[in-house]
Each structure stands twice: as C-alpha cells, then as structure tokens.
N, C-alpha and C positions, 0 to 999 in steps of 0.2 A: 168639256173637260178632256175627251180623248181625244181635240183634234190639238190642244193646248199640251199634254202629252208627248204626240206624234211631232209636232212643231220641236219642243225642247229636245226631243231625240235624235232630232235631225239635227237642230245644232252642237248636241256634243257627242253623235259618234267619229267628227272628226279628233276631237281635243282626246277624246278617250283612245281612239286608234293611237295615234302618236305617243301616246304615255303607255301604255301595251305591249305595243306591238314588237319592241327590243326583249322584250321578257319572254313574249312567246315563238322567237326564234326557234329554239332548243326545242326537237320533238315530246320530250316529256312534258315540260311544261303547258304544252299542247295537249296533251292527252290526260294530263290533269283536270286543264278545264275542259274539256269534251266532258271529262268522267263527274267531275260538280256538275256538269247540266243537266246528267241523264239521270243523276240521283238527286236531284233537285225537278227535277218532271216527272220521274216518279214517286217523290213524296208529296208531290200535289194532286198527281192522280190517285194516292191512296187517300190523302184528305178527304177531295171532292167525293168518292168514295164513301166513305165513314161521317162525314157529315149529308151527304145524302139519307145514306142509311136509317140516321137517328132522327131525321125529316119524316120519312117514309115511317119508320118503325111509329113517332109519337101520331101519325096519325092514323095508324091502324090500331093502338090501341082507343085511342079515343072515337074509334068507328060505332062504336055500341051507343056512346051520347050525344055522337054526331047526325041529324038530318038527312035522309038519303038524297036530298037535292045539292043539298052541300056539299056533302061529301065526291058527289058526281062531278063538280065544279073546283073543288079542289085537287080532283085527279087528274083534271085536262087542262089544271091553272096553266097559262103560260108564260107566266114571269117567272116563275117555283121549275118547269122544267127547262124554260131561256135558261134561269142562271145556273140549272146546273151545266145541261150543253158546254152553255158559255164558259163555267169555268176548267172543265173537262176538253175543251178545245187550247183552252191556254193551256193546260198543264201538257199536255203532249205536244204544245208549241214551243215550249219551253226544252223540254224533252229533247224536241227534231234538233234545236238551235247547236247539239252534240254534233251535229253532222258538218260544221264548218270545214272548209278543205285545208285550209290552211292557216300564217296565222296574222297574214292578211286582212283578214274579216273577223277577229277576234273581239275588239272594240264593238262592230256591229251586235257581236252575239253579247257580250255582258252588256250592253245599255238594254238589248232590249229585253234579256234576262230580267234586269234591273224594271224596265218600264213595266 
C-alpha cells in the first residue's frame, strides 16, 4: 500500500507542479501555504497527542482490573508505541514541508501533504 502511494506520488507531483506553480509566484501566496502546513503539522501533532493521551489515560484507569503481566506487555507493546512514533513523525513531516524554498517545489509539498 505505501509503495502504491509512493508510485502515484511520483506520478503526479509533476501534473500538480505545472497547475501550482503560476499561483505561487507571488510571495504571499507562498507564505500562505508555508503557513497551512505549519498549522496543519501542528494540529496533527496535537491530535497524536490527545489521542495518545486518551490510550494512555483508559489504560491506567483499567490498571486495577488489568493483570500485572498484561499490563507489563501492554506498556512495552510495540505496534501501540510504532503507531504513535509513526504518526508523530508525520505530523512534524508534514510541519517541516513549511520549509520549501521556493515555489518551485510547491507541488512537491501539497501531494505529499496530501499523501
């Protein structure tokens, strides 16, 4: 699935660049979308966040009916802190994508915003 992804993104950050990239001539409109990405990367980093949280929170309250061998294996689970990682890496990848030089690479950044 993400190499099926990766594939389709490559074939349309050209078609996307070309339909863009006249729009973000103009510095502002530049600094528009810089400024959608940085608040679009930090409302993912508050998600991941807040839905961590309510992961973490429902299982310390159920620690008193939980197993302590269980409980032991669900604190060192590694898919439960992979997908947080995981998606706390995108959210601040999402975030950095604010950092395009110009606007150039604009297309780049909204598909993979997008992907």
């Amino acid at each position: 699935m993400v190499v099926a992804f990766t594939i389709l993104a490559a074939i349309l950050v050209p078609a996307v660049q070309r339909t863009v990239e006249p729009f973000f001539t103009s510095g502002d409109q530049l600094a528009i979308l810089r400024n959608l990405l940085v608040a679009l990367g930090g409302a993912l980093i508050g998600a991941t966040a807040i839905s961590f949280s309510v992961v973490m929170f429902a299982v310390q309250i159920n620690f008193a009916r939980t197993p302590h061998g269980l409980f032991r294996k669900l604190s060192t689970d590694l898919k439960l802190l992979g997908a947080f990682i995981a998606t706390f890496l995108l959210a601040v990848g999402v975030a950095a994508l604010s950092l395009i030089p110009d606007a150039s690479q604009a297309g780049a950044a909204i598909v993979a915003a997008g992907v």
